[in-house]
mmCIF file as gemmi writes it, N, C-alpha and C atoms, coordinates in Angstrom:
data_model
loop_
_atom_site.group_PDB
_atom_site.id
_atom_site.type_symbol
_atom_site.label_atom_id
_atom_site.label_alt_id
_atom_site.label_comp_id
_atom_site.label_asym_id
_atom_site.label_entity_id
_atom_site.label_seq_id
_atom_site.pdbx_PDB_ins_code
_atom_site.Cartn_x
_atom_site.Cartn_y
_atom_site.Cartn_z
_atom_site.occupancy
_atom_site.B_iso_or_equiv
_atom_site.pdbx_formal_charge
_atom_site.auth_seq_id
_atom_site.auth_asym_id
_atom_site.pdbx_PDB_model_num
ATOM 1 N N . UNK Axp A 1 ? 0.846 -1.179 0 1 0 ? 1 A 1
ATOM 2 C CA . UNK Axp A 1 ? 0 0 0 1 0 ? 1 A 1
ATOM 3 C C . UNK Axp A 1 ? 0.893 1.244 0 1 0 ? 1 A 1
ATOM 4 N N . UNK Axp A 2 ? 0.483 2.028 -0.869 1 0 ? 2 A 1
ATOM 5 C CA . UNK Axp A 2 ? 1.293 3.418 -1.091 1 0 ? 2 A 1
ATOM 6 C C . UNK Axp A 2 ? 1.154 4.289 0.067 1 0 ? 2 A 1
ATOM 7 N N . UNK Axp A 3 ? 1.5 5.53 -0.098 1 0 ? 3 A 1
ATOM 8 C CA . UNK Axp A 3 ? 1.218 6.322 1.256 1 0 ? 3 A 1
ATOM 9 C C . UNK Axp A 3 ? -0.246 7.417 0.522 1 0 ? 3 A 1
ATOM 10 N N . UNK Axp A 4 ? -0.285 6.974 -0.558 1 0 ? 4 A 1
ATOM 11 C CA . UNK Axp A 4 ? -1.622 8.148 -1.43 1 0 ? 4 A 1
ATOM 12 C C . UNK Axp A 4 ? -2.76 7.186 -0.867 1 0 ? 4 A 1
ATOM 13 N N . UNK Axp A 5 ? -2.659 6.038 -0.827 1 0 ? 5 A 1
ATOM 14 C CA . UNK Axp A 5 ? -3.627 4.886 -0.367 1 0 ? 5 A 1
ATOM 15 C C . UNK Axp A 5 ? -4.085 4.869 0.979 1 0 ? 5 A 1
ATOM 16 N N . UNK Axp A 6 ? -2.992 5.176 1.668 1 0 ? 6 A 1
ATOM 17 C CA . UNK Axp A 6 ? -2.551 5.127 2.808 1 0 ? 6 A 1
ATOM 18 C C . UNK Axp A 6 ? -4.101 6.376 3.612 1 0 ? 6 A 1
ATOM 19 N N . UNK Axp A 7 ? -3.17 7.579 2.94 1 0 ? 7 A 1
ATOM 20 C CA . UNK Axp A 7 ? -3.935 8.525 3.486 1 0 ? 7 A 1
ATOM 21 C C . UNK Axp A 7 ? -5.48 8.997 3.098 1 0 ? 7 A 1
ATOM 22 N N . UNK Axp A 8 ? -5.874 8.192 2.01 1 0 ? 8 A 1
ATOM 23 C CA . UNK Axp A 8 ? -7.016 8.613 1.308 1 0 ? 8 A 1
ATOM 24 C C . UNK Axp A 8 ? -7.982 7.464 2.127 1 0 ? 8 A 1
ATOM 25 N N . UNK Axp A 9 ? -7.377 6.254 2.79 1 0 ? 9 A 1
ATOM 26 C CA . UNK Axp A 9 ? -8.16 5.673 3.537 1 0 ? 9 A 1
ATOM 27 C C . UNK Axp A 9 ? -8.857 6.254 4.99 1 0 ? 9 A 1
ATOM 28 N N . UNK Axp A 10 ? -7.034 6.5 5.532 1 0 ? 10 A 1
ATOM 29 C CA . UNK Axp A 10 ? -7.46 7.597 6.325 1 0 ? 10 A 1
ATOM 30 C C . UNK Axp A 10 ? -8.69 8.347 6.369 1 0 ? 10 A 1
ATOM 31 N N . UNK Axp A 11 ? -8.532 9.251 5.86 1 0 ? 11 A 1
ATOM 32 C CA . UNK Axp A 11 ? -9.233 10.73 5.252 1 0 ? 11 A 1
ATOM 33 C C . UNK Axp A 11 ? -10.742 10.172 4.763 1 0 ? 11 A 1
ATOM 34 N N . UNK Axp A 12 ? -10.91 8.741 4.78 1 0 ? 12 A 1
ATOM 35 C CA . UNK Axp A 12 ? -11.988 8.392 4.581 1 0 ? 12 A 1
ATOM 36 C C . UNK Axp A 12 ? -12.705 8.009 5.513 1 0 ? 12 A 1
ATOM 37 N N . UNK Axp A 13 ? -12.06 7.272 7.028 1 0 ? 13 A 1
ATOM 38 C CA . UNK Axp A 13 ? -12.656 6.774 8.033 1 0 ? 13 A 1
ATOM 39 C C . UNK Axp A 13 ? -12.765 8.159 8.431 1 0 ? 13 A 1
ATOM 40 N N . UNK Axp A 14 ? -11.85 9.161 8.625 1 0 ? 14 A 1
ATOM 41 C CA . UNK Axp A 14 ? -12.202 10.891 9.73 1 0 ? 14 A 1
ATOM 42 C C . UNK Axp A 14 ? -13.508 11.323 8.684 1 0 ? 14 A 1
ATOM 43 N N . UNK Axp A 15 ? -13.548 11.463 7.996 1 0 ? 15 A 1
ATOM 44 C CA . UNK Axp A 15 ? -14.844 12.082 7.274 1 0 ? 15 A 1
ATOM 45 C C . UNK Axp A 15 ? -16.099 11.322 7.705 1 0 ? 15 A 1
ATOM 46 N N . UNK Axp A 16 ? -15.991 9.968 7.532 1 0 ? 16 A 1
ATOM 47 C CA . UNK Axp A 16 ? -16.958 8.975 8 1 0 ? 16 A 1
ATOM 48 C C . UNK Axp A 16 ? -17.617 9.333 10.198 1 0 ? 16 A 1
ATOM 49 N N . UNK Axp A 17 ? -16.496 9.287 10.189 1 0 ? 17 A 1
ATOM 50 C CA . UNK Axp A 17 ? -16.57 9.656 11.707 1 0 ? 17 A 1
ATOM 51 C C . UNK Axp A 17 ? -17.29 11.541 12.179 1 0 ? 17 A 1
ATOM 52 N N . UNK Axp A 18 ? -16.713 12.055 11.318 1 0 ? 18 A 1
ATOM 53 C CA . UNK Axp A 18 ? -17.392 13.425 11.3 1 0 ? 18 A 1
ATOM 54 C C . UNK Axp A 18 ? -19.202 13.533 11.051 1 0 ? 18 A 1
ATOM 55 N N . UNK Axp A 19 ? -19.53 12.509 9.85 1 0 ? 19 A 1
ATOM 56 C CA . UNK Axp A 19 ? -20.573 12.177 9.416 1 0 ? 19 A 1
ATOM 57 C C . UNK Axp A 19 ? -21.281 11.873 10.514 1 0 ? 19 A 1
ATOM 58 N N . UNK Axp A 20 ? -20.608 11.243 11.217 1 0 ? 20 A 1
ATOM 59 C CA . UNK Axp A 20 ? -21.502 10.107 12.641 1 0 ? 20 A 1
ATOM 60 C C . UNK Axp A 20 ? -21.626 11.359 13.783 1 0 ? 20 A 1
ATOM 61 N N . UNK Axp A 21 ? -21.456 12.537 14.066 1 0 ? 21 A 1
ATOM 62 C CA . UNK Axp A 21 ? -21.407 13.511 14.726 1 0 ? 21 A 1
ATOM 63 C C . UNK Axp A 21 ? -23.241 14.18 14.805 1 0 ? 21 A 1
ATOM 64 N N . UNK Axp A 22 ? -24.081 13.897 15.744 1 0 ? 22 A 1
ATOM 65 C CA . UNK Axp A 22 ? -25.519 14.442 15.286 1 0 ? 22 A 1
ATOM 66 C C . UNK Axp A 22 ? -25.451 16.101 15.136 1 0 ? 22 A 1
ATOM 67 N N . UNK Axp A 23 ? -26.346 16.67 14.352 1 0 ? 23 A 1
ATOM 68 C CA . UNK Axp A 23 ? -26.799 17.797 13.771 1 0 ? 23 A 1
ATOM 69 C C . UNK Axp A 23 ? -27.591 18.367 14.345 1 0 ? 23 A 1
ATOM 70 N N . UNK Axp A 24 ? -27.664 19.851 15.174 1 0 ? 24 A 1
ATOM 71 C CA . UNK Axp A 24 ? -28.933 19.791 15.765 1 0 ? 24 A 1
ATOM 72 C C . UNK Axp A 24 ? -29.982 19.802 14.743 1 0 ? 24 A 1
ATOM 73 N N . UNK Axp A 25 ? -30.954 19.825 14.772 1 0 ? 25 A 1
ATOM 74 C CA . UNK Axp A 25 ? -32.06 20.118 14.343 1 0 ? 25 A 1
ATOM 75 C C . UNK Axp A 25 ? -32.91 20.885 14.759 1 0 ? 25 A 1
ATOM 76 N N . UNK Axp A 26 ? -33.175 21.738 13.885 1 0 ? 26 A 1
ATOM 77 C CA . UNK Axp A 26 ? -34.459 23.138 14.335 1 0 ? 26 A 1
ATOM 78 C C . UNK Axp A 26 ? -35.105 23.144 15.09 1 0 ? 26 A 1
ATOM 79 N N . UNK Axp A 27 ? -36.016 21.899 15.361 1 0 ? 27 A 1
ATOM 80 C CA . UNK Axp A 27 ? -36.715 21.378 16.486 1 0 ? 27 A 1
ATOM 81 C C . UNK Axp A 27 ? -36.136 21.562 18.103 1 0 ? 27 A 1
ATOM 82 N N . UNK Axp A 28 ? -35.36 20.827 17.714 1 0 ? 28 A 1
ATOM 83 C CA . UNK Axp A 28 ? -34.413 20.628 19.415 1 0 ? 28 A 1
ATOM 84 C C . UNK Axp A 28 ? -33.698 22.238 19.639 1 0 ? 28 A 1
ATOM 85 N N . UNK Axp A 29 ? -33.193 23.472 18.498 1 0 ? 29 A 1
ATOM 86 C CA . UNK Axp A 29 ? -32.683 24.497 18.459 1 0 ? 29 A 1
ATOM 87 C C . UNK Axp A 29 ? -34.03 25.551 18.856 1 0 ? 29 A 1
ATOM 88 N N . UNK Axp A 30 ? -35.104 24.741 18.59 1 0 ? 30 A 1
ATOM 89 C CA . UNK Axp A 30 ? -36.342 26.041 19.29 1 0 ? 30 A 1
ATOM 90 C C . UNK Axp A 30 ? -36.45 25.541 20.307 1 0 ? 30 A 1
ATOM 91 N N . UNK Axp A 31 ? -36.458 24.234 20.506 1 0 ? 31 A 1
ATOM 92 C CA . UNK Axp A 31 ? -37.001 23.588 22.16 1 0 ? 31 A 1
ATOM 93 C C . UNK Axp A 31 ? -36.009 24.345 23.465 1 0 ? 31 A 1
ATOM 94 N N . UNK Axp A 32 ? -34.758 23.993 22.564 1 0 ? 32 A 1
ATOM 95 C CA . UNK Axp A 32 ? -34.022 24.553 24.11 1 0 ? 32 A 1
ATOM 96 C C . UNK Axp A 32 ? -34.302 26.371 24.265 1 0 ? 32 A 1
ATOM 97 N N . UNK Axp A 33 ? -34.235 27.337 22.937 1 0 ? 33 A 1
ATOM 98 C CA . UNK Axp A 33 ? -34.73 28.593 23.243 1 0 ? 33 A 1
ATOM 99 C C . UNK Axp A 33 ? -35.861 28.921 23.761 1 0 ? 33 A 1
ATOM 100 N N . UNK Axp A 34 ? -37.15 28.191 23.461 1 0 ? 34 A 1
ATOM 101 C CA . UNK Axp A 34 ? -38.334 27.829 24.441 1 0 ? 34 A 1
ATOM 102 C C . UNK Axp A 34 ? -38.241 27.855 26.267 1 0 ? 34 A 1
ATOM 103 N N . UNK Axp A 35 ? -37.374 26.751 25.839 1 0 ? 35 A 1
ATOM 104 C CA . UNK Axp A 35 ? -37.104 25.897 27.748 1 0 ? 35 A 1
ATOM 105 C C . UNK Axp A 35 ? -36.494 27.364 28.173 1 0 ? 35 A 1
ATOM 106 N N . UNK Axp A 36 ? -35.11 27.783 27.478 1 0 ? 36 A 1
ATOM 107 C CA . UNK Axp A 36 ? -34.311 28.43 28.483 1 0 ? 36 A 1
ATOM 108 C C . UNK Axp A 36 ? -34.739 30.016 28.59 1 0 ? 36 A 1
ATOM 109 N N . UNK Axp A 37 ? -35.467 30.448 27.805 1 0 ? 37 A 1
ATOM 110 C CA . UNK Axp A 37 ? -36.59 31.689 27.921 1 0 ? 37 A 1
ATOM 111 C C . UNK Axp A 37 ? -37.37 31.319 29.381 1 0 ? 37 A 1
ATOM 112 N N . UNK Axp A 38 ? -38.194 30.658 29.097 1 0 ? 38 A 1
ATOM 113 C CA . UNK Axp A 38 ? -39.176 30.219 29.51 1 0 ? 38 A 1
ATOM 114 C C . UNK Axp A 38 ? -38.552 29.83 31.368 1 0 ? 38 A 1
ATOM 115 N N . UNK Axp A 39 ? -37.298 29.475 31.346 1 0 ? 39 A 1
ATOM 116 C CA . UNK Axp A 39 ? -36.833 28.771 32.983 1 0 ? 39 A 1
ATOM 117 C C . UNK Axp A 39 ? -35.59 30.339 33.636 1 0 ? 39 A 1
ATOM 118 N N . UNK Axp A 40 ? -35.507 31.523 32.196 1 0 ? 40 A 1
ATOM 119 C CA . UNK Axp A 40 ? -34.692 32.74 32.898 1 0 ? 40 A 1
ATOM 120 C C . UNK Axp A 40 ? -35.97 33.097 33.038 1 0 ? 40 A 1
ATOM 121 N N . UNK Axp A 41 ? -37.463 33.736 32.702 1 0 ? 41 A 1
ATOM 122 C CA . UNK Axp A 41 ? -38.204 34.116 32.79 1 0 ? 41 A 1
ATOM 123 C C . UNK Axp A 41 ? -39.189 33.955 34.437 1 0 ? 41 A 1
ATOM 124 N N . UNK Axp A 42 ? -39.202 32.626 34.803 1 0 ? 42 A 1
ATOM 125 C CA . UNK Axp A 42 ? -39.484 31.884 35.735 1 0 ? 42 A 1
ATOM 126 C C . UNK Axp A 42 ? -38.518 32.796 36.761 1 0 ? 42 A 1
ATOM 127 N N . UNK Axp A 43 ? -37.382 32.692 36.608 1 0 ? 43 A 1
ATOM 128 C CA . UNK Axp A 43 ? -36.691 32.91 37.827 1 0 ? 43 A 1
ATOM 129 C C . UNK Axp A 43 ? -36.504 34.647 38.067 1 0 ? 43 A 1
ATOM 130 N N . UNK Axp A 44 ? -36.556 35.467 36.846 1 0 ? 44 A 1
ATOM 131 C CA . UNK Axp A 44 ? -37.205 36.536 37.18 1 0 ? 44 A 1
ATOM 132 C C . UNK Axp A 44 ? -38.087 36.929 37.602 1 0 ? 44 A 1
ATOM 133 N N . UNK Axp A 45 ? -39.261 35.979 37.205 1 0 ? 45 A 1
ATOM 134 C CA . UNK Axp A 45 ? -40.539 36.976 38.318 1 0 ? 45 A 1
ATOM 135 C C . UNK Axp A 45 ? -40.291 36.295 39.503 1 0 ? 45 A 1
ATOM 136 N N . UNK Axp A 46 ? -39.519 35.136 40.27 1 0 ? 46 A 1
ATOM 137 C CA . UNK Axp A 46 ? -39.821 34.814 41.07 1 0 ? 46 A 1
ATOM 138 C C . UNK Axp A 46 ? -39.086 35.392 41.904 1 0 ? 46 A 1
ATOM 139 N N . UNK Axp A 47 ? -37.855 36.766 41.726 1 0 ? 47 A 1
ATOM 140 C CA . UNK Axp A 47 ? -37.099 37.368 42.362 1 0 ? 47 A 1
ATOM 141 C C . UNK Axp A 47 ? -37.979 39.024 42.526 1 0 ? 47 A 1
ATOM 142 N N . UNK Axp A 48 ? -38.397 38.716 41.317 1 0 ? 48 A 1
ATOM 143 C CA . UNK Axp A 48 ? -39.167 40.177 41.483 1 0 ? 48 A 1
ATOM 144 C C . UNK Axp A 48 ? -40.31 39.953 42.816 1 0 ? 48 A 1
ATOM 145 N N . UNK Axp A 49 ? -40.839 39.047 42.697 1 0 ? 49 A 1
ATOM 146 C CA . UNK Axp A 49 ? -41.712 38.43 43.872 1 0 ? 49 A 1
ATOM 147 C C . UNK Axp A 49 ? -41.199 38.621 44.893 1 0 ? 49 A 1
ATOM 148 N N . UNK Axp A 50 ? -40.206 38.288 45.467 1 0 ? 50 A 1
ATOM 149 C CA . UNK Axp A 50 ? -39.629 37.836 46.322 1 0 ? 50 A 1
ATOM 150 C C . UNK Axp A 50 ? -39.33 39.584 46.93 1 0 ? 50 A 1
ATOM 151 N N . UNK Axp A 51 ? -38.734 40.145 46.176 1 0 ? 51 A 1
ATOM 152 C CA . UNK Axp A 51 ? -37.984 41.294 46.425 1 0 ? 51 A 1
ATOM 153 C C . UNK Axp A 51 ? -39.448 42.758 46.399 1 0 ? 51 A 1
ATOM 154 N N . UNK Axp A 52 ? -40.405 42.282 45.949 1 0 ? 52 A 1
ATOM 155 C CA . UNK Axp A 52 ? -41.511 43.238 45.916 1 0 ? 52 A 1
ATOM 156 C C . UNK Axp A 52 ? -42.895 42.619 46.755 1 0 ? 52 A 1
ATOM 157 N N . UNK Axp A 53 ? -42.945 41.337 47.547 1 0 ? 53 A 1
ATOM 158 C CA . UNK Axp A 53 ? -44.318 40.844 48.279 1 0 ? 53 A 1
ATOM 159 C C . UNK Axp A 53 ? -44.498 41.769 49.384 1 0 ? 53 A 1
ATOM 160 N N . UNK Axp A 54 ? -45.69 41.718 49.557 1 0 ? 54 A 1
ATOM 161 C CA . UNK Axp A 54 ? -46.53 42.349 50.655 1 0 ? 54 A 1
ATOM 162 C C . UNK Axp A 54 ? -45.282 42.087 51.985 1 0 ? 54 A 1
ATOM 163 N N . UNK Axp A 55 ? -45.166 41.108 52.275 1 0 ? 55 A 1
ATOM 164 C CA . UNK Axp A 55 ? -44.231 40.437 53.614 1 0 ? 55 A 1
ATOM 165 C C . UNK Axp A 55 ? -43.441 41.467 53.93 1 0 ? 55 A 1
ATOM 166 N N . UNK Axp A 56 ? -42.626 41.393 52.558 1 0 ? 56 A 1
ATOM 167 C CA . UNK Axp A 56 ? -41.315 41.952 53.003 1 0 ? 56 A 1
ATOM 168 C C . UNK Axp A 56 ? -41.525 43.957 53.428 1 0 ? 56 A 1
ATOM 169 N N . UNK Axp A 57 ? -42.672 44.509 52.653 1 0 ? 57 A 1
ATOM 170 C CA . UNK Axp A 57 ? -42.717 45.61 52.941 1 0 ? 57 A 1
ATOM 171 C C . UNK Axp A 57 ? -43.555 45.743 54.453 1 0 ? 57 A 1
ATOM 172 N N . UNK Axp A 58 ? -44.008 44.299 55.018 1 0 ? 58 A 1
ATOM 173 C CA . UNK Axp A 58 ? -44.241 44.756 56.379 1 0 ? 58 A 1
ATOM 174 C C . UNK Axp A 58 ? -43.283 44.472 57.211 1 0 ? 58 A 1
ATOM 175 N N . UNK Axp A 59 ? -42.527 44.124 56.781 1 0 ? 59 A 1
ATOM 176 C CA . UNK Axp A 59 ? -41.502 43.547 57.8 1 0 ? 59 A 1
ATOM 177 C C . UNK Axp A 59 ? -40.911 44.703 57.82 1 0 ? 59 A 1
ATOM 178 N N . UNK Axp A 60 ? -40.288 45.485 56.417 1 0 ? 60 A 1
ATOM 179 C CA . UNK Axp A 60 ? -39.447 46.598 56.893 1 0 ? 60 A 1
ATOM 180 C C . UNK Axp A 60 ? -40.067 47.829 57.76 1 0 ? 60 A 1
ATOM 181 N N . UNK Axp A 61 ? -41.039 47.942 57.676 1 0 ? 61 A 1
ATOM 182 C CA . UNK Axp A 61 ? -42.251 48.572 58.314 1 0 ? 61 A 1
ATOM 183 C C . UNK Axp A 61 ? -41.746 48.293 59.432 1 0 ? 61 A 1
ATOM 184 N N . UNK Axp A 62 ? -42.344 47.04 59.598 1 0 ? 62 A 1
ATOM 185 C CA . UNK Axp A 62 ? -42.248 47.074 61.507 1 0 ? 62 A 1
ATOM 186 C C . UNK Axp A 62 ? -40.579 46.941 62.019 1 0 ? 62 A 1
ATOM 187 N N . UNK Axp A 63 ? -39.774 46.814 61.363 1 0 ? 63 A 1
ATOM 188 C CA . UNK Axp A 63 ? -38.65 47.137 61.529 1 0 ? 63 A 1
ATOM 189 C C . UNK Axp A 63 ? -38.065 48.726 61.855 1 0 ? 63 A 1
ATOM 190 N N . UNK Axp A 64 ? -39.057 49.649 61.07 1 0 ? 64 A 1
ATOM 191 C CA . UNK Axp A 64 ? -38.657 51.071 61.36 1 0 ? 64 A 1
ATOM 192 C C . UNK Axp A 64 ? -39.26 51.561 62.284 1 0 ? 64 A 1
ATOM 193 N N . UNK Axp A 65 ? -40.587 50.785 62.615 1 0 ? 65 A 1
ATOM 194 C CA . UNK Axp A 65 ? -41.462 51.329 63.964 1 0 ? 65 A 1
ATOM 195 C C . UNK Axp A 65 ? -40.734 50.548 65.112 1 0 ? 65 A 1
ATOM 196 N N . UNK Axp A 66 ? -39.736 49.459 64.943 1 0 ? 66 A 1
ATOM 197 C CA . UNK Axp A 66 ? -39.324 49.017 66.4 1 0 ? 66 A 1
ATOM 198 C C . UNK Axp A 66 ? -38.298 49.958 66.468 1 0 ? 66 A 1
ATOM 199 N N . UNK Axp A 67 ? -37.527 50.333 65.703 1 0 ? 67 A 1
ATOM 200 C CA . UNK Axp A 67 ? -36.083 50.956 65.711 1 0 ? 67 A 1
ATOM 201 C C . UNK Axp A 67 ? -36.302 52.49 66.085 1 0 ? 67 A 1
ATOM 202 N N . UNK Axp A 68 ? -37.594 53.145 65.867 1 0 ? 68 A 1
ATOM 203 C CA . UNK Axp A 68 ? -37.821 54.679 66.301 1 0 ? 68 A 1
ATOM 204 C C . UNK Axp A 68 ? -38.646 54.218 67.373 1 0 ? 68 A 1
ATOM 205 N N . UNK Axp A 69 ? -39.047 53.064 68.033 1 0 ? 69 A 1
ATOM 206 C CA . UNK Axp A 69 ? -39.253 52.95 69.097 1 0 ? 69 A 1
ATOM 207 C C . UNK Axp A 69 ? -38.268 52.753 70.223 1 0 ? 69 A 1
ATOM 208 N N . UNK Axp A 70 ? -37.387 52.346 69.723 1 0 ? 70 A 1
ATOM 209 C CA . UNK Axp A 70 ? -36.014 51.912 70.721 1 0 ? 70 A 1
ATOM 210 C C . UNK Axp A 70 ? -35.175 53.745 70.984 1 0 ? 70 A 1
ATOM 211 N N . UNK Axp A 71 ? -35.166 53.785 69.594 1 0 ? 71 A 1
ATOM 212 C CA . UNK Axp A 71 ? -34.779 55.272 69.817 1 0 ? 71 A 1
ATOM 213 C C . UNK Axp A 71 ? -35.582 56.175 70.82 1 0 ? 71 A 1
ATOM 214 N N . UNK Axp A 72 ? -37.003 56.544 70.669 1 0 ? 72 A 1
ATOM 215 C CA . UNK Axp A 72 ? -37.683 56.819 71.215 1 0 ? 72 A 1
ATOM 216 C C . UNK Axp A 72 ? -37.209 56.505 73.052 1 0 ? 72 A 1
ATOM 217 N N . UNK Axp A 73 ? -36.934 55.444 73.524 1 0 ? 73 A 1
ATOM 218 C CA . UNK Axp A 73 ? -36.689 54.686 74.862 1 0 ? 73 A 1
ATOM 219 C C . UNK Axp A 73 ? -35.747 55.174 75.411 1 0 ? 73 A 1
ATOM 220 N N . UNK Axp A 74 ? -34.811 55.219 74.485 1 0 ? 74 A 1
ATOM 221 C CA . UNK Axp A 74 ? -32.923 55.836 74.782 1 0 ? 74 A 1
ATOM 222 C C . UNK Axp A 74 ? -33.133 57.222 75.019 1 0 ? 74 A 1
ATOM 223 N N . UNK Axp A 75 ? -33.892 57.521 74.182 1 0 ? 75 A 1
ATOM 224 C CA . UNK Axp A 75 ? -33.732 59.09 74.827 1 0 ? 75 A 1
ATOM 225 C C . UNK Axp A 75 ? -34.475 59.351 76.108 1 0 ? 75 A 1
ATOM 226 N N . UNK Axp A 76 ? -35.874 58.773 75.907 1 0 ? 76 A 1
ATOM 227 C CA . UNK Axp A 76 ? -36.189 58.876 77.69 1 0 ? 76 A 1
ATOM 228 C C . UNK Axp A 76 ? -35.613 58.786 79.158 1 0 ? 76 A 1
ATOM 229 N N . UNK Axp A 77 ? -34.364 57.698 78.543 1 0 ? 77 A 1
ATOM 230 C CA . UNK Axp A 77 ? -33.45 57.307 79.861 1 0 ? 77 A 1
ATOM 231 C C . UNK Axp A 77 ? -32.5 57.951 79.861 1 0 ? 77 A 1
């Protein structure tokens, strides 16, 4: 076997092997832009939630009425 033989066999199994490599397909290329929209989207409102619920604006609430209450105390004494 020559070395033109040689390498054209070669060059035939790497091409073959490249071939065997899957492709996405459009399908699976919208599915994941779907999913991963769809799971950053999720986790934005659920921070916006988090960071804007009723709770948290009573909590800071009663956080400023204990703290000008304490103040309030200190100065009495």
């Amino acid at each position: 076997m020559n070395l033109k033989h040689r390498t054209a066999i070669t060059e035939k199994k790497v091409t073959q092997k490249l071939d065997d490599i899957p492709h996405p397909t459009l399908d699976a290329t919208l599915y994941l832009l779907v999913f991963s929209i769809t799971a950053i989207g999720g986790l934005v409102s659920y921070g916006a939630y988090q960071l804007f619920k009723p709770e948290r604006k009573l909590a800071h609430k009663a956080k400023t009425l204990v703290d000008e209450h304490e103040d309030d105390h200190q100065h009495e004494t």
